[in-house]
DSSP file (Angstrom, degrees, kcal/mol; ACC not computed):
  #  RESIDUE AA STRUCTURE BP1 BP2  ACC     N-H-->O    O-->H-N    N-H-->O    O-->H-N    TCO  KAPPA ALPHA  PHI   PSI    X-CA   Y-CA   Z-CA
    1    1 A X              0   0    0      0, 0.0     5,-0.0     0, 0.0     2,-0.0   0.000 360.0 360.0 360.0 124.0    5.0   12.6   52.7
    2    2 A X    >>  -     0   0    0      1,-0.1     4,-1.9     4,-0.0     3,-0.8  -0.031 360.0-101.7 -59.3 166.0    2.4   10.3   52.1
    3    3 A X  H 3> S+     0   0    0      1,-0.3     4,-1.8     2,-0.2     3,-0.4   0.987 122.0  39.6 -51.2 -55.7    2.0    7.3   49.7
    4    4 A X  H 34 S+     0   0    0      1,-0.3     4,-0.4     2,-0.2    -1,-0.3   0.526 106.4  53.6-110.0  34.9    0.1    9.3   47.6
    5    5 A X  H <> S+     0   0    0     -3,-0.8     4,-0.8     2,-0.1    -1,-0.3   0.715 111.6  55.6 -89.3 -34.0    1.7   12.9   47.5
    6    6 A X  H  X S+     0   0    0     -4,-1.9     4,-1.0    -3,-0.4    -2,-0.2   0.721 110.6  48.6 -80.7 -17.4    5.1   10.5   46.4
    7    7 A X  H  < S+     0   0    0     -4,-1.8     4,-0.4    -5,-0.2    -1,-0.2   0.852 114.6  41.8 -81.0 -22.0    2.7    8.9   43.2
    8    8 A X  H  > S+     0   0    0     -4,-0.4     4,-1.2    -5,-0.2    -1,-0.2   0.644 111.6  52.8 -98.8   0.8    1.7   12.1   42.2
    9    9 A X  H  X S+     0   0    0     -4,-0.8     4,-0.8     2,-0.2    -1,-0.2   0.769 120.4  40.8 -74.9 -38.7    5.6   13.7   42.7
   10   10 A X  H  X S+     0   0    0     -4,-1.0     4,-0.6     2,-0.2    -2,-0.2   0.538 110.0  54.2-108.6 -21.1    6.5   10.6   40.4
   11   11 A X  H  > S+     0   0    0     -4,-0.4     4,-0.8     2,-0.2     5,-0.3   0.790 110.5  49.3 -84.3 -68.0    3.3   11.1   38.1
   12   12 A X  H  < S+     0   0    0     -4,-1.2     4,-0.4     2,-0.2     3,-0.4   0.859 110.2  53.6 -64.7 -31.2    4.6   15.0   37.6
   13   13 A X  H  X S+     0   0    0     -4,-0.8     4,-4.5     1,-0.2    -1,-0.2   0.892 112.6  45.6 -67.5 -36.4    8.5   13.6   36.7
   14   14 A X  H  < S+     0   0    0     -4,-0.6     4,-0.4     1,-0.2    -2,-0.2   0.480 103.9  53.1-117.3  35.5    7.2   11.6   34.4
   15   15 A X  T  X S+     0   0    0     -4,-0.8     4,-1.7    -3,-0.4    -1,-0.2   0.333 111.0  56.7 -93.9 -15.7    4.9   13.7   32.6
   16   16 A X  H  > S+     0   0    0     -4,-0.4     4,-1.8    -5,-0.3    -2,-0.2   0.972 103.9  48.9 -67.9 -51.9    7.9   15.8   32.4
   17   17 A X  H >X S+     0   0    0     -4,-4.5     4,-2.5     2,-0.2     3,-0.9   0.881 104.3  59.0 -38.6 -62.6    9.9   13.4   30.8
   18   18 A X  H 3> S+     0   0    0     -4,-0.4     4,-3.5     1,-0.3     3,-0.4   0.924 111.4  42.7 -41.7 -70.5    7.2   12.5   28.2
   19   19 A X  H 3X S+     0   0    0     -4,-1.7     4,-0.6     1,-0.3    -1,-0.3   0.748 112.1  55.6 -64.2 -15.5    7.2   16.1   26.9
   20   20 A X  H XX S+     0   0    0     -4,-1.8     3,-1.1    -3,-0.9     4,-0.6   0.959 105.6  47.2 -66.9 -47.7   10.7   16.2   27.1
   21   21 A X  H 3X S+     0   0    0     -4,-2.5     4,-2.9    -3,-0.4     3,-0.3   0.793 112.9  53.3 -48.5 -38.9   11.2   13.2   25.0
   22   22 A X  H 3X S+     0   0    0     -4,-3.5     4,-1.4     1,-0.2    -1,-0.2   0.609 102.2  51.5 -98.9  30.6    8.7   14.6   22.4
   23   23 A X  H <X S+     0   0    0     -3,-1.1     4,-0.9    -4,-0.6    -1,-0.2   0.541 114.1  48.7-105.4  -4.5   10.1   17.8   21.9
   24   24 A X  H  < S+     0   0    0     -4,-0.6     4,-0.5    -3,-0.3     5,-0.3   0.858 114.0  47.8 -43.6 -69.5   13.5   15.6   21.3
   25   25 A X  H >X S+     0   0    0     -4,-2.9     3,-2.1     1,-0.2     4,-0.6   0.911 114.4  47.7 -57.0 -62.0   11.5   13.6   19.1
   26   26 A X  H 3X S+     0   0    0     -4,-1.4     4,-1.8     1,-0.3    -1,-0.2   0.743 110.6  45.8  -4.2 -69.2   10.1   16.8   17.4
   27   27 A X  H 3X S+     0   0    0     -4,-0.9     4,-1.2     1,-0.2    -1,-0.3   0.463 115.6  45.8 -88.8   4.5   13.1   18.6   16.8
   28   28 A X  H <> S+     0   0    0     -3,-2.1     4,-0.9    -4,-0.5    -1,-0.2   0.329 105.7  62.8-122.8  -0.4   15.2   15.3   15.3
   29   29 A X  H  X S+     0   0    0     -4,-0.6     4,-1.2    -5,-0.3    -2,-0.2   0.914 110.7  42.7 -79.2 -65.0   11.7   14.5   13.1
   30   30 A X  H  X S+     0   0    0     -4,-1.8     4,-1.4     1,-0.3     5,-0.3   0.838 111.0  48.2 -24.9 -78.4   12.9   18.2   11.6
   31   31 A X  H  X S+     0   0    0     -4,-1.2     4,-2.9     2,-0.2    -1,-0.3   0.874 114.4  52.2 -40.4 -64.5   16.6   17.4   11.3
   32   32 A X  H >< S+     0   0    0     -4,-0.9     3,-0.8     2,-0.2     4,-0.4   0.817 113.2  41.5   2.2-110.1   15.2   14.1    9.6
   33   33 A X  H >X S+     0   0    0     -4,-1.2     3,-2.6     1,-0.3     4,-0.9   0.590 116.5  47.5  -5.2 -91.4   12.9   16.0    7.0
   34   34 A X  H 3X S+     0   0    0     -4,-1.4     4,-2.1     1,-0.4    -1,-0.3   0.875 115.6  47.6 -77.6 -44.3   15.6   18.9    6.2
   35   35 A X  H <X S+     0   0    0     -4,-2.9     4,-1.3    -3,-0.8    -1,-0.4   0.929 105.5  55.4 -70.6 -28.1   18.3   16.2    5.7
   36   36 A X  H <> S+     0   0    0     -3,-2.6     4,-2.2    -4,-0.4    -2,-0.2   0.815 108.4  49.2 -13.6 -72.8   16.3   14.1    3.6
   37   37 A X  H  X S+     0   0    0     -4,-0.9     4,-2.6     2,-0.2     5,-0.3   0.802 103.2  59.4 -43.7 -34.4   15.8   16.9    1.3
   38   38 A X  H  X S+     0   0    0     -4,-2.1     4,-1.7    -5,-0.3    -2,-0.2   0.910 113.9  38.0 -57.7 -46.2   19.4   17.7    1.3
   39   39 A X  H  X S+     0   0    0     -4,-1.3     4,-3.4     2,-0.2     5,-0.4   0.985 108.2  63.3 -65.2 -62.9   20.1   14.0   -0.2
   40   40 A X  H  < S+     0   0    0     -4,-2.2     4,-0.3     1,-0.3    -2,-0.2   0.878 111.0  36.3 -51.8 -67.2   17.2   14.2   -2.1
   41   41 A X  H  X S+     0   0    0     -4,-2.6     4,-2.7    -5,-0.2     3,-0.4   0.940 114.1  54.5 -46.8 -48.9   18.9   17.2   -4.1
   42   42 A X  H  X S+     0   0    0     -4,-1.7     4,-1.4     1,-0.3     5,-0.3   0.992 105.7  48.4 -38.2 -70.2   22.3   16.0   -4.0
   43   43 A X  H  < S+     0   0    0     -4,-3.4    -1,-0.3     2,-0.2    -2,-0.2   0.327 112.4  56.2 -78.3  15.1   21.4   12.8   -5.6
   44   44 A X  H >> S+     0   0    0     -5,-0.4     3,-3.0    -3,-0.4     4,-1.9   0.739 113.9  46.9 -93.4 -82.1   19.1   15.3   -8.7
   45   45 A X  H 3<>S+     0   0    0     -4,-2.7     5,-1.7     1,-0.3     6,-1.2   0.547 105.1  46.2 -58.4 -24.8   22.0   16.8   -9.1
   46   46 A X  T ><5S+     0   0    0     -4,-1.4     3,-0.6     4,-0.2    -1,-0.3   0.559 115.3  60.0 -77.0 -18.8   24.6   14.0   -9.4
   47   47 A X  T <45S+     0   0    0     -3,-3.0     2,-0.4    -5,-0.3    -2,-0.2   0.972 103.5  44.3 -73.2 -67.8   21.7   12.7  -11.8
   48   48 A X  T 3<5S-     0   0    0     -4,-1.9    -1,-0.2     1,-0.1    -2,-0.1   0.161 114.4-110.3 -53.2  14.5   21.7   15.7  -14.3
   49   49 A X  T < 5S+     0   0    0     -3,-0.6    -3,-0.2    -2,-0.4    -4,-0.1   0.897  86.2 118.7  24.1  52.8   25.5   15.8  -14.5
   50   50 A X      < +     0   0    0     -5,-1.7    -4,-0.2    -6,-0.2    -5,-0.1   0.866  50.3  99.1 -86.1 -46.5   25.5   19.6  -12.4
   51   51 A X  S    S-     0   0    0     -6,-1.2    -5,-0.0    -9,-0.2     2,-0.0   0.113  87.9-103.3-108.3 164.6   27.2   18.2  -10.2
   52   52 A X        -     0   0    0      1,-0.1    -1,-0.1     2,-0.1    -2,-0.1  -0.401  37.5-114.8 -65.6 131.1   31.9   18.6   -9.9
   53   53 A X        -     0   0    0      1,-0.1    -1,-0.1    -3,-0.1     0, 0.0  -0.074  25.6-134.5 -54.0 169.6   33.5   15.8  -11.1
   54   54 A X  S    S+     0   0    0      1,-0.1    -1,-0.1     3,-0.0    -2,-0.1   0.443 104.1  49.0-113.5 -16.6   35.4   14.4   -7.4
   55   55 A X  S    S+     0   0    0      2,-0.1     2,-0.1     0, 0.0    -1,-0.1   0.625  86.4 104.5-112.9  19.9   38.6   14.0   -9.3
   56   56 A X        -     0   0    0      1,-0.1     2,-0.6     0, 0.0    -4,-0.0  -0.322  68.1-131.5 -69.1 131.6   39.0   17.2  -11.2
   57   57 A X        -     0   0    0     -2,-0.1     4,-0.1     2,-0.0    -2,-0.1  -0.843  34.2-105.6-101.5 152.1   41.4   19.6  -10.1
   58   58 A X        -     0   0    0     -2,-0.6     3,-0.3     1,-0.1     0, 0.0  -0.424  42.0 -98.6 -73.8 151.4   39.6   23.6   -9.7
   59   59 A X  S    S+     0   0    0      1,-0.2     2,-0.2     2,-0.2    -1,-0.1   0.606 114.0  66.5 -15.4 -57.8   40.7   25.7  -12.4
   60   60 A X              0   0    0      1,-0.2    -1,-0.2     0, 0.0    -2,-0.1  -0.224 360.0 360.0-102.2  57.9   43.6   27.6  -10.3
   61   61 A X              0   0    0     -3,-0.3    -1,-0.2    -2,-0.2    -2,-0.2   0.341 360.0 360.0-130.5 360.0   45.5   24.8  -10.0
């Protein structure tokens, strides 16, 4: 193998890489987002008093 059949073998790994890393990137931008909203509710609801007292014991107790 020549010099430059090993740059473009090395060229093709790490083009791989790159898309591998953004579809990583992608899918934890997502996770991000959807958790973010999640908080973003929580903390509405602990705001409005909806939300269960933490030291309340449930009903059938």
């Amino acid at each position: 193998m020549d010099r430059m059949d090993a740059v473009e073998e090395r060229i093709a790994h790490l083009i791989r890489a790159v898309e591998d890393l953004s579809d990583v990137v992608a899918r934890q931008s997502k996770d991000l987002d959807r958790l973010l909203r999640l908080t973003q509710l929580l903390a509405e609801r602990e705001a409005s008093g909806n939300a269960p007292e933490a030291n309340v014991k449930p009903p059938h107790w």
